[in-house]
C-alpha positions in Angstrom: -34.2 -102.5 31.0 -32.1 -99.8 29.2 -33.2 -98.9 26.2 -31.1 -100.2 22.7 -28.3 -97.7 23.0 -28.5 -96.2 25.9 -26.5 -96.5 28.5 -25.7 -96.2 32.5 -25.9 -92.9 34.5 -22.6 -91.5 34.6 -23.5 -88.9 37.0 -23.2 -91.6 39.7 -21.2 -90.0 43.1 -19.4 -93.9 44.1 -18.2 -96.6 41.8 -20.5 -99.0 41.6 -21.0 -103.1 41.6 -22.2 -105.7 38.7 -24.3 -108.3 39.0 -24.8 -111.3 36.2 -27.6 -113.8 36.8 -30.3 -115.2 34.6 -28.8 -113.7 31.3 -28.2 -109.9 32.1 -26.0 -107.6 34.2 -27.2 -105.6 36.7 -25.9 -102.7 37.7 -28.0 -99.6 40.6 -29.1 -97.7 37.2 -29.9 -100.1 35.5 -29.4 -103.9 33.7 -28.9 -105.4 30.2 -28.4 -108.4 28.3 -25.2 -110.3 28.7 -23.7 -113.2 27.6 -21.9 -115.8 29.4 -19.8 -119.0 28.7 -21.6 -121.8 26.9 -20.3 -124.2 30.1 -22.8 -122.0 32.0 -21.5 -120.7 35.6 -19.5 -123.0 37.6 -18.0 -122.5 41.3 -15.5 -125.1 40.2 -14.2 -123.4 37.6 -11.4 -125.3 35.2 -9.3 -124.5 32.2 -10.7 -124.8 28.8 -14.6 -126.0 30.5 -15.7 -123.2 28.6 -17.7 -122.4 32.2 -18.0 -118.6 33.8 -17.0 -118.4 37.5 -19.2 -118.3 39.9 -18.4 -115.6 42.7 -18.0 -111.7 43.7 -14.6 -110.5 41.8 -12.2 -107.3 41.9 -11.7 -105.4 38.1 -8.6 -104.4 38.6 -8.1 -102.7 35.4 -9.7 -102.1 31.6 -8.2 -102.3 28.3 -8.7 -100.8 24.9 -7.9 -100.6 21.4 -7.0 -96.6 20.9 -7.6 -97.0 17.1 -11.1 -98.4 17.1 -12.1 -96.5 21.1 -12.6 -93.6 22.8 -13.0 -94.5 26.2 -15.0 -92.2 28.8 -13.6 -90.8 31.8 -13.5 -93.3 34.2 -11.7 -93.9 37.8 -10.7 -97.5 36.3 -7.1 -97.8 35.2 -7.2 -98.4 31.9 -4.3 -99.6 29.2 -4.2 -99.0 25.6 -3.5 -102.4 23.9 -0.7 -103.2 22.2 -1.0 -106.2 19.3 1.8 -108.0 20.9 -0.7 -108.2 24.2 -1.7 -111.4 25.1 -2.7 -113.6 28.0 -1.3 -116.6 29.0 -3.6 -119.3 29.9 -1.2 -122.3 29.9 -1.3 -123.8 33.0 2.2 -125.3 33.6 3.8 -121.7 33.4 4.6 -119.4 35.9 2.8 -116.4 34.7 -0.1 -118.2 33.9 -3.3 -116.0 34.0 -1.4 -112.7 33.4 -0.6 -109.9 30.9 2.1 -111.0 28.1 3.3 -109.7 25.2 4.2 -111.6 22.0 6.2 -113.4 21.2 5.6 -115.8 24.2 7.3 -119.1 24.8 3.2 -120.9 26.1 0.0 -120.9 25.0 -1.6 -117.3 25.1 -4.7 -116.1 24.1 -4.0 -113.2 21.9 -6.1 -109.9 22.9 -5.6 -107.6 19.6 -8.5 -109.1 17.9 -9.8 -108.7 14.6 -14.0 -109.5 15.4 -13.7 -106.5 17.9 -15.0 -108.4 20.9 -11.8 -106.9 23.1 -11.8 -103.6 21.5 -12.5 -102.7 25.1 -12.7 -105.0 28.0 -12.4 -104.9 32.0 -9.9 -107.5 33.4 -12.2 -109.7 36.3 -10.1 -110.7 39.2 -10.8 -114.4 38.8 -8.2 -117.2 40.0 -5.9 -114.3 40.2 -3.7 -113.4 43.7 -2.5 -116.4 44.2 -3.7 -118.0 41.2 -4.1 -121.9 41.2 -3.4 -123.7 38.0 -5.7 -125.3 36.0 -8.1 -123.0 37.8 -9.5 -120.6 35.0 -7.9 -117.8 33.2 -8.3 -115.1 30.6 -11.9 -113.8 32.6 -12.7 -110.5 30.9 -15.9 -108.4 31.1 -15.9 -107.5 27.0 -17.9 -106.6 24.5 -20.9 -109.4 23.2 -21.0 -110.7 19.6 -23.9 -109.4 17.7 -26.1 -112.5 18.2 -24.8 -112.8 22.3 -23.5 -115.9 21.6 -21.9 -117.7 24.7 -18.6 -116.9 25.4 -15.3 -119.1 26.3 -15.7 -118.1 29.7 -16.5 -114.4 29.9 -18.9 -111.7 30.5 -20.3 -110.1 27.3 -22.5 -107.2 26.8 -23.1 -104.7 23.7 -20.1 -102.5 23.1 -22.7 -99.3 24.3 -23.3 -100.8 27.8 -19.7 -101.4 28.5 -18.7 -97.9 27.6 -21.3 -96.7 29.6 -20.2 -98.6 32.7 -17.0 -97.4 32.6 -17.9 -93.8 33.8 -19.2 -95.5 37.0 -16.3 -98.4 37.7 -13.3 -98.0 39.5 -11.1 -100.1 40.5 -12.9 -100.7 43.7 -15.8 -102.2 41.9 -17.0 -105.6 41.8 -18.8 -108.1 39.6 -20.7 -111.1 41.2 -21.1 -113.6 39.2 -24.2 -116.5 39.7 -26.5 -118.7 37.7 
């Protein structure tokens, strides 16, 4: 187990692949504590069941607040967020499970938080390309609450960890996901 504050190798040479099970992510360099949704992990992930999904997942891309991080190099695209960012996790509309920016007609979930829990996070390809309604959305590798308390549905580990991993992600990384 890493040490409190310390972080992955970033002197990795490929990108490399998560792994969650029994309470901590697992990575070639190394693991740490993570949190997961207080529905547990579900391969029949719904909306709102307050489950993680089960499964091995793309991260497309990462996302940051500029005014509270400076994120390390990293081969994983990665967008500044804006306040008006939000995702969209009504099921009845067409861009359910995406990237929206406020003001938006459905029900979002806004991502410029003030607890700090997205300051930085890494999108997970869940229920996404096609994406089924009803399915799951808004899955997000982000930063943990100070007492890990479960999440909605996410991945959470200390802010440290996560900016340590990005160094090492790209966007041909994974995360697999089981109980």
């Amino acid at each position: 187990m890493l040490a409190a504050g310390k972080g992955p190798s970033a002197s990795a040479a490929a990108h490399v692949s998560i792994e969650y099970h029994g309470g901590s992510i697992y990575w070639p360099s190394g693991e740490a504590r993570a949190a997961v949704g207080a529905g547990g992990v579900r391969a029949n992930k719904k909306e709102g069941d307050k489950a993680t999904p089960a499964g091995t997942f793309s991260l497309p891309f990462g996302m940051y607040r500029r005014d509270r991080i400076s994120i390390p190099n990293t081969d994983l695209p990665m967008t500044p967020l804006q306040e008006a960012h939000a995702w969209v996790d009504d099921p009845n509309d067409p861009k359910y499970n995406q990237l929206v920016e406020l003001p938006y007609p459905s029900h979002t979930e806004k991502l410029w938080r003030a607890d700090g829990i997205y300051d930085l996070l890494v999108v997970v390809g869940y229920n996404m390309n096609p994406t089924q309604p009803g399915a799951g959305s808004a899955i997000f590798l982000h930063i943990a609450r100070p007492n890990f308390s479960p999440t909605e549905g996410c991945i959470a580990v200390s802010r440290d960890i996560l900016l340590g991993l990005l160094p090492v992600l790209g966007s041909d990384s994974t995360l697999s996901i089981r109980e």
